[in-house]
N, C-alpha and C positions, 0 to 999 in steps of 0.2 A: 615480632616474637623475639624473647631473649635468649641471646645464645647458648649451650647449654653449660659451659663457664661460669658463666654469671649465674644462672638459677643452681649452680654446685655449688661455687662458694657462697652465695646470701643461705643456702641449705645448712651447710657445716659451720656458717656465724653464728646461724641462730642455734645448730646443735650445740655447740661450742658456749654460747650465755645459757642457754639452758641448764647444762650440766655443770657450769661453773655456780650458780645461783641455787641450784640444789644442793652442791657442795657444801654451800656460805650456810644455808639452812639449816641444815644438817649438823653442820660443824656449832653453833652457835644454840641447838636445841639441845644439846647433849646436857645434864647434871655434870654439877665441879665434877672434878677427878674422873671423868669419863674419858676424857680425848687422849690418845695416844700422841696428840703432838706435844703433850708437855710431859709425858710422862716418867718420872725417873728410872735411870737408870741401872742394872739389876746388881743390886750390893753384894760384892765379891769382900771375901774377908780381908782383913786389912794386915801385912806380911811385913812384920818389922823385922827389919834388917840394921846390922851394927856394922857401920866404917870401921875398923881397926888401922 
């Protein structure tokens, strides 16, 4: 029988690709301009300042 070490970690491997592989799916079915990881950032008005 396997000690219960080894049937936790092959548990938390597999939890571990599972949830990164739904990620990938996920991340990669979304329409352009859906993903927040490229999304831009929130346009603050632009404050000219003058050196004297």
């Amino acid at each position: 029988m396997k000690s219960p070490v080894l049937v936790v970690a092959i548990t938390l491997t597999a939890a571990i690709l599972v949830a990164a592989s739904l990620l990938i799916v996920v991340g990669t079915r979304k329409g352009p301009g859906t993903s927040t990881l490229n999304a831009p950032a929130l346009k603050q008005p632009l404050k000219l300042t003058h050196l004297v």
